[in-house]
N, C-alpha and C positions, 0 to 999 in steps of 0.2 A: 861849598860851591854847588854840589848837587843839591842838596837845599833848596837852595834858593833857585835854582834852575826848572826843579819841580813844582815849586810854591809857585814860582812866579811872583817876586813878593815886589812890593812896590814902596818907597818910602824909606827913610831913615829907619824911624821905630822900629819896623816889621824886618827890615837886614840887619838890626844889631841883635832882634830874636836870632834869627838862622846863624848868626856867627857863635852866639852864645851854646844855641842846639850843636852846632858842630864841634865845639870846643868840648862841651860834654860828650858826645861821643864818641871824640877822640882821645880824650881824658882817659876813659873807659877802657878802651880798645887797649892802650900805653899799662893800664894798671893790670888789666885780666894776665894781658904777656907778660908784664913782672913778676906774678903770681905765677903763671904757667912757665916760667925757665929759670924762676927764683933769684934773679939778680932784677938791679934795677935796669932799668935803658938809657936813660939819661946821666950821665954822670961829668963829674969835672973834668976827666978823660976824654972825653968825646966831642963834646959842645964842640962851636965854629966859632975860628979867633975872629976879631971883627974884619982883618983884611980877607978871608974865605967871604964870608958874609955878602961884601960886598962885592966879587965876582961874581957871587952864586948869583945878589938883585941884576947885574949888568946881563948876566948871561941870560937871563931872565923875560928880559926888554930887548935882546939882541943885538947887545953894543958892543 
């Protein structure tokens, strides 16, 4: 979202770059900390069942 907030970008094309950029970066950021605490962070334990999921979107939107 800063990205794109910075860029100013305009257009399809140009915001599925910045989403792409952010994904890598945050790709990144998820890997460095799995290396630096030596477990993963993501795992089948933790994920969000789909009814969490959908509170988190409502609460989100403010419903």
């Amino acid at each position: 979202m800063e990205i794109h907030r910075t860029k100013d970008t305009k257009g399809v094309p140009r915001l599925k770059d910045d989403a792409r950029v952010g994904g890598s970066v945050a790709g990144s950021a998820r890997k460095q900390i799995e290396r630096k605490i030596g477990r993963k962070i993501v795992s089948k334990s933790n994920f969000l069942k789909q009814q969490n999921i959908k509170k988190l979107k409502n609460w989100r939107q403010g419903i």
